[in-house]
N, C-alpha and C positions, 0 to 999 in steps of 0.2 A: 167630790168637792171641785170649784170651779176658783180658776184664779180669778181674783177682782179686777183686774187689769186688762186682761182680754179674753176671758170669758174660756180659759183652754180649760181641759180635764186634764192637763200633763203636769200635774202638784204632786208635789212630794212632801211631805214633815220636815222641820228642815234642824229647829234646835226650837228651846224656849229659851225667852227673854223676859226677865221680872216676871217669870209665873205664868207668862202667855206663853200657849203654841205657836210657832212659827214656822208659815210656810214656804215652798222654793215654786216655782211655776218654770219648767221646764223650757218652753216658749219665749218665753217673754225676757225671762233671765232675771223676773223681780224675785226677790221676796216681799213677801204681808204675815200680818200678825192674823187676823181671823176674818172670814170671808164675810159676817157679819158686820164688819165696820168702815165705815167712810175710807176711802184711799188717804193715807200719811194720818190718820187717827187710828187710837186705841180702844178708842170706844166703841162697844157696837150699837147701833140705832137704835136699837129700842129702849137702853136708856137716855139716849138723846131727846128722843121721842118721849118720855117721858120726862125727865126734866123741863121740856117746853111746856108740856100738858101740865103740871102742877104749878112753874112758874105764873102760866096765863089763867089760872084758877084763882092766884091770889095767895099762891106760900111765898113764903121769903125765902131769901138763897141757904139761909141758917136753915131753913124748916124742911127743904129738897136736900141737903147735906145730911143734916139726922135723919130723911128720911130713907135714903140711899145707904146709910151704915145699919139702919135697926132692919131694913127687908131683906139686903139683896148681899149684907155685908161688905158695904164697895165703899171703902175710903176713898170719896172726891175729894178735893180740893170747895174750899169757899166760891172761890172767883169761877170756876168749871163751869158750873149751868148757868152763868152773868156771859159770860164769853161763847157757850152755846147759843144761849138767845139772841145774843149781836149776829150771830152767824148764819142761824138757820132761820131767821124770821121771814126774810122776804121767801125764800123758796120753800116754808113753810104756807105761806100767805096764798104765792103764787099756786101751788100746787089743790089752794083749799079752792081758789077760784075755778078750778076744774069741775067739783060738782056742785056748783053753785045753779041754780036754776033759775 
């Protein structure tokens, strides 16, 4: 495992928090919760990633919330994937214009 912060392999296990592992990064002197997820988020990307992907299919923020507790059983919040989509849209956009031809 690689800290997220500077990419060391000197991570230790450190404690859990609300049910997450939490790690220590020897180097750097941070801790993070899962190396899956955005720096100071608890999310990991791929449900980000996918709450974008269904919001811009056309669910409602009601219908990515039940859909989030009936698959992956992951109580989000309402507002969660509304405030993802403010966040990650342009560098969602930006990123899509990479393989655009």
């Amino acid at each position: 495992m690689d800290c997220k912060y500077c990419q060391s392999e000197n991570v230790i296990k450190y404690s859990k928090l609300n049910g997450a592992q939490q790690y220590f990064c020897k180097d750097c002197i941070r801790k993070f919760a899962n190396p899956d997820t955005i720096p100071k988020m608890q999310t990991p990307i791929r449900d980000i990633a996918d709450a974008l992907n269904m919001y811009y299919e056309g669910m409602s923020l009601a219908e990515i919330r039940h859909n989030f507790i009936q698959q992956d059983n992951n109580y989000i919040t309402r507002t969660s994937p509304y405030n993802w989509v403010q966040r990650f849209t342009k560098l969602a956009v930006a990123e899509a214009e990479k393989y655009k031809r």
